[in-house]
C-alpha positions in Angstrom: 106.0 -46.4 -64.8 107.0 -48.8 -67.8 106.4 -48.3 -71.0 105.2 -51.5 -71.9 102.0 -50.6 -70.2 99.2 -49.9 -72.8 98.0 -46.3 -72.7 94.4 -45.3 -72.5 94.4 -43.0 -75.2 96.8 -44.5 -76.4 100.3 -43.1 -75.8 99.3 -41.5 -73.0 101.9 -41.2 -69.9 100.8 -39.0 -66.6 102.9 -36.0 -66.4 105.4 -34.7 -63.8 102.5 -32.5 -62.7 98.6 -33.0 -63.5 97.0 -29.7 -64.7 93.4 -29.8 -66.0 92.1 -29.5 -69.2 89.9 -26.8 -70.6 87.0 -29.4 -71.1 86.2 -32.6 -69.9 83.4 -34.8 -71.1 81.1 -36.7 -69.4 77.8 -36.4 -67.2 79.9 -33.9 -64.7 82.7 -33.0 -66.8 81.5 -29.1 -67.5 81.6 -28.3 -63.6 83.8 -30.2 -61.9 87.0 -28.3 -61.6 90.3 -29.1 -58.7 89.3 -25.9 -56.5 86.7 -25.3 -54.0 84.6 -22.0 -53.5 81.4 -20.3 -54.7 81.1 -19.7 -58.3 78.3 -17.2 -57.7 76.2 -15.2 -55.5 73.0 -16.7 -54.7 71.2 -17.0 -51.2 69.0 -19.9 -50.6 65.7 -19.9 -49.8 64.3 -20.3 -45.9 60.8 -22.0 -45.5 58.3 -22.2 -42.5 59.4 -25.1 -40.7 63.0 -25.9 -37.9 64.8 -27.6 -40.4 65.7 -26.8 -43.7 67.1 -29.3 -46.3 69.0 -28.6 -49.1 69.4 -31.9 -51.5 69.0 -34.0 -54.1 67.2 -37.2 -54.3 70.3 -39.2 -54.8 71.0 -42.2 -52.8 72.9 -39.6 -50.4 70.0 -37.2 -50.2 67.9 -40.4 -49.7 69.2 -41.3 -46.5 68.4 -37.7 -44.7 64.7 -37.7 -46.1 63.8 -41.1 -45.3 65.1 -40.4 -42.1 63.1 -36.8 -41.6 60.2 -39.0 -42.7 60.9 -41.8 -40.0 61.1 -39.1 -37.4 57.7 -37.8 -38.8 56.0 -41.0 -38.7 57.3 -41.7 -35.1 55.3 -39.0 -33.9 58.4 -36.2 -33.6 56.6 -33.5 -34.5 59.8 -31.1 -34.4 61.5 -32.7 -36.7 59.0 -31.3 -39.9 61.2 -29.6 -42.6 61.5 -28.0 -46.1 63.3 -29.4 -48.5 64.3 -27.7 -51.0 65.7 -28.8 -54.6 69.9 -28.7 -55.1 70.2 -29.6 -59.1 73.7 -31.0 -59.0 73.8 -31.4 -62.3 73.0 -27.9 -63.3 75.9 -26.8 -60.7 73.6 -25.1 -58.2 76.1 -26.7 -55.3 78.3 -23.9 -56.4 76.1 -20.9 -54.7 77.4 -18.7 -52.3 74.4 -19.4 -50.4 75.0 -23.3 -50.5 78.9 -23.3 -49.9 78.4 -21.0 -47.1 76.8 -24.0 -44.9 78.3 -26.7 -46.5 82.2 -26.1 -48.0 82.2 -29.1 -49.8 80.1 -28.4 -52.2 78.3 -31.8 -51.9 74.2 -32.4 -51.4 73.1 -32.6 -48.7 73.4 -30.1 -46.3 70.9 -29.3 -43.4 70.6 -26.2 -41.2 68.5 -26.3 -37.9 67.1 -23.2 -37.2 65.6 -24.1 -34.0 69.1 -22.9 -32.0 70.2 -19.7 -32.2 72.4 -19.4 -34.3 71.5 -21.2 -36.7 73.5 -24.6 -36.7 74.7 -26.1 -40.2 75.6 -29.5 -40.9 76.7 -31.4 -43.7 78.0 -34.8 -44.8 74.9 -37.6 -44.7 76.3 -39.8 -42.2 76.8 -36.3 -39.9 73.3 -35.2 -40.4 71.7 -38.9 -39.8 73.9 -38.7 -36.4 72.6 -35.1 -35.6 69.1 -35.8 -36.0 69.3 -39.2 -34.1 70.9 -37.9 -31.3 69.1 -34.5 -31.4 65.2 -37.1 -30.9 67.0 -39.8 -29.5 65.5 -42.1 -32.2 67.1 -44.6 -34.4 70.1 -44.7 -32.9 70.6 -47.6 -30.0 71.8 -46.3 -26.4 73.0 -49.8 -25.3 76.6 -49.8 -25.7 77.1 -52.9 -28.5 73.8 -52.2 -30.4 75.3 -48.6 -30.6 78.8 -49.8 -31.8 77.2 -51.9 -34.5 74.8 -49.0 -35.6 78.1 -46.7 -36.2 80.2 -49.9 -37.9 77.9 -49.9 -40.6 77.2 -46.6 -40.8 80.9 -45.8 -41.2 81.3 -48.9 -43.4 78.7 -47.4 -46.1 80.5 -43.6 -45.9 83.6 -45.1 -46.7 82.4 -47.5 -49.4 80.0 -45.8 -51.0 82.3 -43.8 -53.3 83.6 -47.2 -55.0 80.3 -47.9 -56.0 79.2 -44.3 -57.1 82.2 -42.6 -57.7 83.8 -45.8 -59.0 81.5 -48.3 -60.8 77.9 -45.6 -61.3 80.8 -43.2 -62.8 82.5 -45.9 -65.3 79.9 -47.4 -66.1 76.9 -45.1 -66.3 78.4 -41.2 -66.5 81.9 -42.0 -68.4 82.1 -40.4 -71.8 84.5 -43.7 -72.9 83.4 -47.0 -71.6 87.1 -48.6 -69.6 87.1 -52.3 -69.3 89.8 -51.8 -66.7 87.8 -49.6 -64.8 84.6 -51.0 -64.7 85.7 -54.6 -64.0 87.7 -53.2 -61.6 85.2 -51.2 -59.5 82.7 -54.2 -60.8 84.9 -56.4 -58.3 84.9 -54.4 -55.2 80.7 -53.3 -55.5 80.2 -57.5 -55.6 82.3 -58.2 -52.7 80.6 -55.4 -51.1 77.1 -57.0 -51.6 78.4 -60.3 -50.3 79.2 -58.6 -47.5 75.5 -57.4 -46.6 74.5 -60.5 -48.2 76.4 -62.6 -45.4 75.6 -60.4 -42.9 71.8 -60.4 -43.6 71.9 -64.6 -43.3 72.0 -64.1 -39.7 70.3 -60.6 -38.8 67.4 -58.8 -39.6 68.6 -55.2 -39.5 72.7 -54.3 -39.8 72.6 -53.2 -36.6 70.9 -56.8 -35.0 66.8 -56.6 -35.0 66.9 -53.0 -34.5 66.0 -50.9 -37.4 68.3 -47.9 -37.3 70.6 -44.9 -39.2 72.7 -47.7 -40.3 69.9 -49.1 -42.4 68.9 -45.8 -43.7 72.1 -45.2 -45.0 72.8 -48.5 -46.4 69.5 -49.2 -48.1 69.6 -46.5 -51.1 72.7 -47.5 -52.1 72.5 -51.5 -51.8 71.1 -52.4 -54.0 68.8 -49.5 -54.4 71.4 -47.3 -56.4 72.1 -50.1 -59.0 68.3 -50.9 -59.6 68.3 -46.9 -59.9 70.4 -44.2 -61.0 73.4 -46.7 -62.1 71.2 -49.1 -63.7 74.0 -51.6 -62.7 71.8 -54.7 -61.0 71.4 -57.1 -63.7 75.0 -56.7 -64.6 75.8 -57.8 -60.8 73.4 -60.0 -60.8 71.5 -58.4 -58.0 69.0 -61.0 -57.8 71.1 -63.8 -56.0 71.8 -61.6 -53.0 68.7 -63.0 -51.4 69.5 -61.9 -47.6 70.0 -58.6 -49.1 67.0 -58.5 -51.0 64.5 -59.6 -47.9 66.3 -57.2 -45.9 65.8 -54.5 -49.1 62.3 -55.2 -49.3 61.1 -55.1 -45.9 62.9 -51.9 -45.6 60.8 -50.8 -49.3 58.0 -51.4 -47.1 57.5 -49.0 -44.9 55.6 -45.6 -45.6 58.4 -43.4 -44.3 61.0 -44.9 -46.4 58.0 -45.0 -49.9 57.8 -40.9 -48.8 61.8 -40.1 -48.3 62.6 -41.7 -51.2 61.2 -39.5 -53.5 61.8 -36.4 -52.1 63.7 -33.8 -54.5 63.9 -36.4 -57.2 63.9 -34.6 -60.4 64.0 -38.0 -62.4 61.5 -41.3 -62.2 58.6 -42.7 -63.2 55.8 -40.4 -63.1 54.4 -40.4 -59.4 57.9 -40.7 -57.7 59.1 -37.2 -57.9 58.6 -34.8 -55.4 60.7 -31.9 -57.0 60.5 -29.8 -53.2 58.9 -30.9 -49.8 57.8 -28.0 -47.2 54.5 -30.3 -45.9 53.3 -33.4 -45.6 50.2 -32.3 -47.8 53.1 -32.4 -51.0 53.1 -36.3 -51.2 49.1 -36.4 -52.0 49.7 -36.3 -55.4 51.9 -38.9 -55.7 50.2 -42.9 -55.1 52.5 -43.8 -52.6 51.6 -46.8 -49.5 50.0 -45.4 -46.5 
């Protein structure tokens, strides 16, 4: 690496081999550390119902409890659930109970206790395929509609992290503010959006005119993740996505997606956070469409 490269602090070089240091700062920066494993025993609770959630109503926790919702609302009466709050930022990912179904560390995690034993699954875009295919609902059976539900799908798992990880970190959770950084990740969120933007012109869901798991996992995060948790949108300038927006605000719309979205959100305007969900009776407190 040259020298002539400025350093950020300065005088900074890497060295021969990273170690971590005894403190970070930042939103994170107390309990993320390079190693995996429970940091202490705790079991997690077990409610009433076939599936149990355990989450956070980020835009990945989003996508499962929109999608639990949709199932609801389509009359699939087996796929009620508890959901039950994961505080992320208060390290509760680090249970023994937690990484025993999920390894990772990372919200969300499911576990169907309708099958014996007891089947975990984690990663969102795994649990949006398992629930699909376990009601054979919101995922297409004809062979091209299928294909183009899983593109996009795929397509948000793998881009998501520039915008979240990248951009939401840099720009929203960084204890220094990187002009570097943020233009950089700035750069790939836009192309991103004119990507679904372009897209959008010409259909009305991602996956043609059938809504699907694809939209479910798209829609928290564009552009609903930079009108929210990032607070990114007018900094993109949001607004002259139009596609994107029709397709973001028909998707708004529906009850299912009002109900999911606010599930184990423990930040919001008062009436959108539904700190644990174990029946449908928890969301009459909250004004939310019918």
């Amino acid at each position: 690496m040259s020298n002539d490269i400025p350093s950020l602090p300065a005088g900074y070089t890497p060295p021969k081999i990273w170690a971590p240091k005894a403190d970070y700062a930042g939103a994170f920066g107390s309990i993320n550390r390079p190693v995996s494993g429970a940091r202490f025993e705790r079991e997690l609770p077990v409610g009433k119902h076939p599936l149990q959630l355990y989450s956070q109503g980020t835009p990945n926790g989003q996508k499962i409890t929109i999608m639990l919702e949709e199932l609801l609302a389509a009359g699939h009466a087996g796929a009620e659930y508890d959901a039950w709050l994961v505080d992320i930022f208060k390290g509760d990912q680090f249970g023994s109970g937690f990484v025993g179904i999920n390894p990772n560390s990372k919200i969300p995690a499911l576990v169907d206790r309708s099958v014996e034993p007891a089947l975990p699954i984690f990663e969102s875009g795994s649990i949006l395929v398992y629930l699909a295919e376990r009601f054979g609902a919101f995922l297409p059976t004809e062979p091209r509609a299928r294909a183009e539900t899983f593109n996009w799908l795929m397509w948000q798992v793998g881009a998501a992290p520039f915008v979240g990880g990248g951009l939401g970190h840099f720009y929203a959770y960084a204890p220094v503010k990187i002009e570097y950084a943020i233009d950089r990740y700035a750069m790939e969120t836009k192309r991103q959006l004119h990507v679904l933007d372009t897209h959008l012109a010409s259909h009305e869901f991602l996956a043609g005119d059938q809504y699907t798991i694809a939209d479910m996992a798209v829609w928290p995060w564009y552009p609903g993740s930079l009108y929210g948790v990032y607070g990114t949108h007018e900094f993109l300038a949001v607004e002259q996505y139009e596609n994107l927006l029709r397709w973001h605000r028909a998707i708004a719309a529906r009850p299912a997606v009002a109900r999911g979205r606010v599930v184990n959100r423990t930040s919001g305007a008062p009436g959108e956070c539904l700190r644990e969900r174990h029946d449908a009776g928890d969301f009459d407190s909250l004004s939310l469409p019918k």
